[in-house]
C-alpha positions in Angstrom: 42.9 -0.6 22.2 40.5 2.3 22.3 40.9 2.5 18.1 39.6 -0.9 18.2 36.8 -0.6 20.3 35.6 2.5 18.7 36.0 0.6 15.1 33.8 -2.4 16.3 31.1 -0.4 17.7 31.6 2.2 14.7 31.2 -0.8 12.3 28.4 -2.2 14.3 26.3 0.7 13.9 27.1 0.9 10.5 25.3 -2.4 9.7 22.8 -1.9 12.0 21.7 1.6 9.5 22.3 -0.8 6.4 19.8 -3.1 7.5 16.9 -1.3 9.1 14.2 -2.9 10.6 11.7 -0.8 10.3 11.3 1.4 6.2 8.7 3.5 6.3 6.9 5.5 3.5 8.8 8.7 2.2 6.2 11.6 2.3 4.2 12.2 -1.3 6.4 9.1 -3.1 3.5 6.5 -2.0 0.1 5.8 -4.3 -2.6 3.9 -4.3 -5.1 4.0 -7.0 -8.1 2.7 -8.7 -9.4 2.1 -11.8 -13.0 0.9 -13.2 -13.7 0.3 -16.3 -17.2 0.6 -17.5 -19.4 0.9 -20.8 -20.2 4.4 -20.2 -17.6 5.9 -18.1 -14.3 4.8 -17.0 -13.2 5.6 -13.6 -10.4 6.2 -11.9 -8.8 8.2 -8.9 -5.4 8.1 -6.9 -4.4 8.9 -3.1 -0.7 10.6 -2.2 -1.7 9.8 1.7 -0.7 6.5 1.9 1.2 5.1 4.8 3.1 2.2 4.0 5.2 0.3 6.8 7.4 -2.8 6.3 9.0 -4.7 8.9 12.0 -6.8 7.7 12.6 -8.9 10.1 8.8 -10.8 10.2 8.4 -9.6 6.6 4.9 -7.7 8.2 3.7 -5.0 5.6 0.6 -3.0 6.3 -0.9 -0.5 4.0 -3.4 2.8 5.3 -5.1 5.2 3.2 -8.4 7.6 4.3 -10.9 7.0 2.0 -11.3 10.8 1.3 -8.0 11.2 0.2 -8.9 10.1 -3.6 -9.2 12.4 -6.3 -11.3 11.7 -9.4 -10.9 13.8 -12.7 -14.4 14.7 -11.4 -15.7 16.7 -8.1 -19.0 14.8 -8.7 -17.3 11.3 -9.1 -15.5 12.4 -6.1 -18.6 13.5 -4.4 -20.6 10.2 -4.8 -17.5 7.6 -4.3 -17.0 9.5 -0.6 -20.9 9.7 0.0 -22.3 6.9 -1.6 -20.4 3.8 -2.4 -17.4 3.7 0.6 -19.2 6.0 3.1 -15.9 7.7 4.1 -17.3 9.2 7.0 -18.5 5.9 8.6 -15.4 4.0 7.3 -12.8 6.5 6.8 -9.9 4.1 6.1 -8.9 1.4 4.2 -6.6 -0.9 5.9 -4.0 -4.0 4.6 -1.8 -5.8 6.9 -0.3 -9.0 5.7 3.1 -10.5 5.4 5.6 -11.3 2.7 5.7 -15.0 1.9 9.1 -15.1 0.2 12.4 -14.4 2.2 14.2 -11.5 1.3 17.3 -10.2 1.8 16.9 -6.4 2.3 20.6 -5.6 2.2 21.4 -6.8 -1.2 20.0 -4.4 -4.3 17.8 -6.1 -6.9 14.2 -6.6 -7.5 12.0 -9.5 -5.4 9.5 -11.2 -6.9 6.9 -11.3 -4.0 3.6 -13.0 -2.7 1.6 -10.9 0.3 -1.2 -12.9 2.0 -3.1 -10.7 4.4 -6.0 -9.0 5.1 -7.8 -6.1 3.1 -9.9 -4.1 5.3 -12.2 -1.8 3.8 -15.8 -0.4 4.3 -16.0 -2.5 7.2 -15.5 -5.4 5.8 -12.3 -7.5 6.2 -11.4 -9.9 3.7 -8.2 -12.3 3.4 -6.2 -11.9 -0.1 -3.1 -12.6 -1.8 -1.6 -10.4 -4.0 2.0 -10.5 -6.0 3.7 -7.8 -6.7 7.5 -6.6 -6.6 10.0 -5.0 -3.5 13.0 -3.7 -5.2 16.2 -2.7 -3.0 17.9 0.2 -3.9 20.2 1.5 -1.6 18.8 2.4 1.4 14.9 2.5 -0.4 12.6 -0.2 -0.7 10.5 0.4 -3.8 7.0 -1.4 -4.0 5.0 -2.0 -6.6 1.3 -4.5 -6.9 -1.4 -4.5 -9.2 -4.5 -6.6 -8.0 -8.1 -6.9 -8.3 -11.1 -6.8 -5.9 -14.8 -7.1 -6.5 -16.7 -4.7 -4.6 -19.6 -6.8 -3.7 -17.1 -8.5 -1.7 -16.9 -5.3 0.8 -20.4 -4.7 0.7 -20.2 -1.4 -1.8 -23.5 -1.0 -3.6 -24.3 0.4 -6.3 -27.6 1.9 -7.4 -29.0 0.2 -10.2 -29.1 3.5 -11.6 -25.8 3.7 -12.3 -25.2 -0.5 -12.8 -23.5 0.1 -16.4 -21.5 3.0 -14.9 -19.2 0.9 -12.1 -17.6 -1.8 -12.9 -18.1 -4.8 -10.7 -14.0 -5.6 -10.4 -12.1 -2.5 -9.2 -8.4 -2.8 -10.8 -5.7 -1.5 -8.0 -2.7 0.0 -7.8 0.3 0.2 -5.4 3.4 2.1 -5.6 5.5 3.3 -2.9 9.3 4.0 -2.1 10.2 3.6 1.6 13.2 4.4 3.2 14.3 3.5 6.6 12.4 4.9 9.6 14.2 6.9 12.5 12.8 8.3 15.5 12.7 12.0 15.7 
């Protein structure tokens, strides 16, 4: 009887690891970057210091990175981007929560087609978007992947008319992350 017992509940946990609720961003295997496109000079920069958080059982997914944590092949594109356009001390991070509209099922490998409809906030400004994208399972990893746009005047990000021909006016992004299931230390 006691084999038994100890089988269930041994079993029982087993699953319960499978299927984690809770898959959390593995440290340095998470990205989000940016790229403008411009007449005169093409931009682009990337953060490792994302945190990236999905819930499985509401299909929540939220998305944080500090705005300082982008590098630019530049120190001077670096320099005005923190300064000038996102004001990284007054809004130091940028901030998605939204939820997956398509049902997956986390314990079976494969890549998901997916739809996210939340809210992007970012220099202060919070907007509601959809995005598509892609949650592969792979063992005990989620691996996402989106590529969307945003136009900046939609967050309030000016630029000087100065440099007009330098920024482009639609900011390509990109999303990559592997997650794996979170445990409390």
């Amino acid at each position: 009887m006691k084999k038994i017992v100890f089988t269930i509940v041994f079993l029982a946990g087993l699953t319960i690891s499978i299927q984690a609720q809770i898959f959390k961003g593995k440290a340095d295997a998470s990205s989000i970057s940016f790229y403008s496109k411009s007449p005169l000079e093409d931009i682009d920069a990337t953060s490792k210091k994302v945190t990236v958080v999905i819930k499985t059982t509401t299909n929540d997914i939220q998305f944080a990175v500090p705005m300082i944590s982008f590098k630019f092949p530049k120190a001077l594109m670096e320099e005005h981007f923190n300064e000038n356009y996102v004001e990284s001390t007054k809004f130091p991070t940028c901030i998605f929560k939204g939820k997956i509209i398509e049902q997956i099922d986390f314990s079976k490998d494969g890549e998901n087609k997916v739809t996210v409809k939340g809210t992007l906030d970012l220099h202060g400004v919070t907007k509601e978007i959809e995005v598509t994208g892609t949650i592969t399972v792979k063992g005990q990893e989620l691996i996402v992947a989106s590529t969307f746009k945003i136009k900046i005047a939609d967050y309030n990000i000016k630029v000087p008319s100065l440099y007009v021909q330098n920024i482009a006016e639609i900011v390509d992004v990109k999303v990559n992350a592997t997650l794996e299931p979170f445990v409390k230390k």
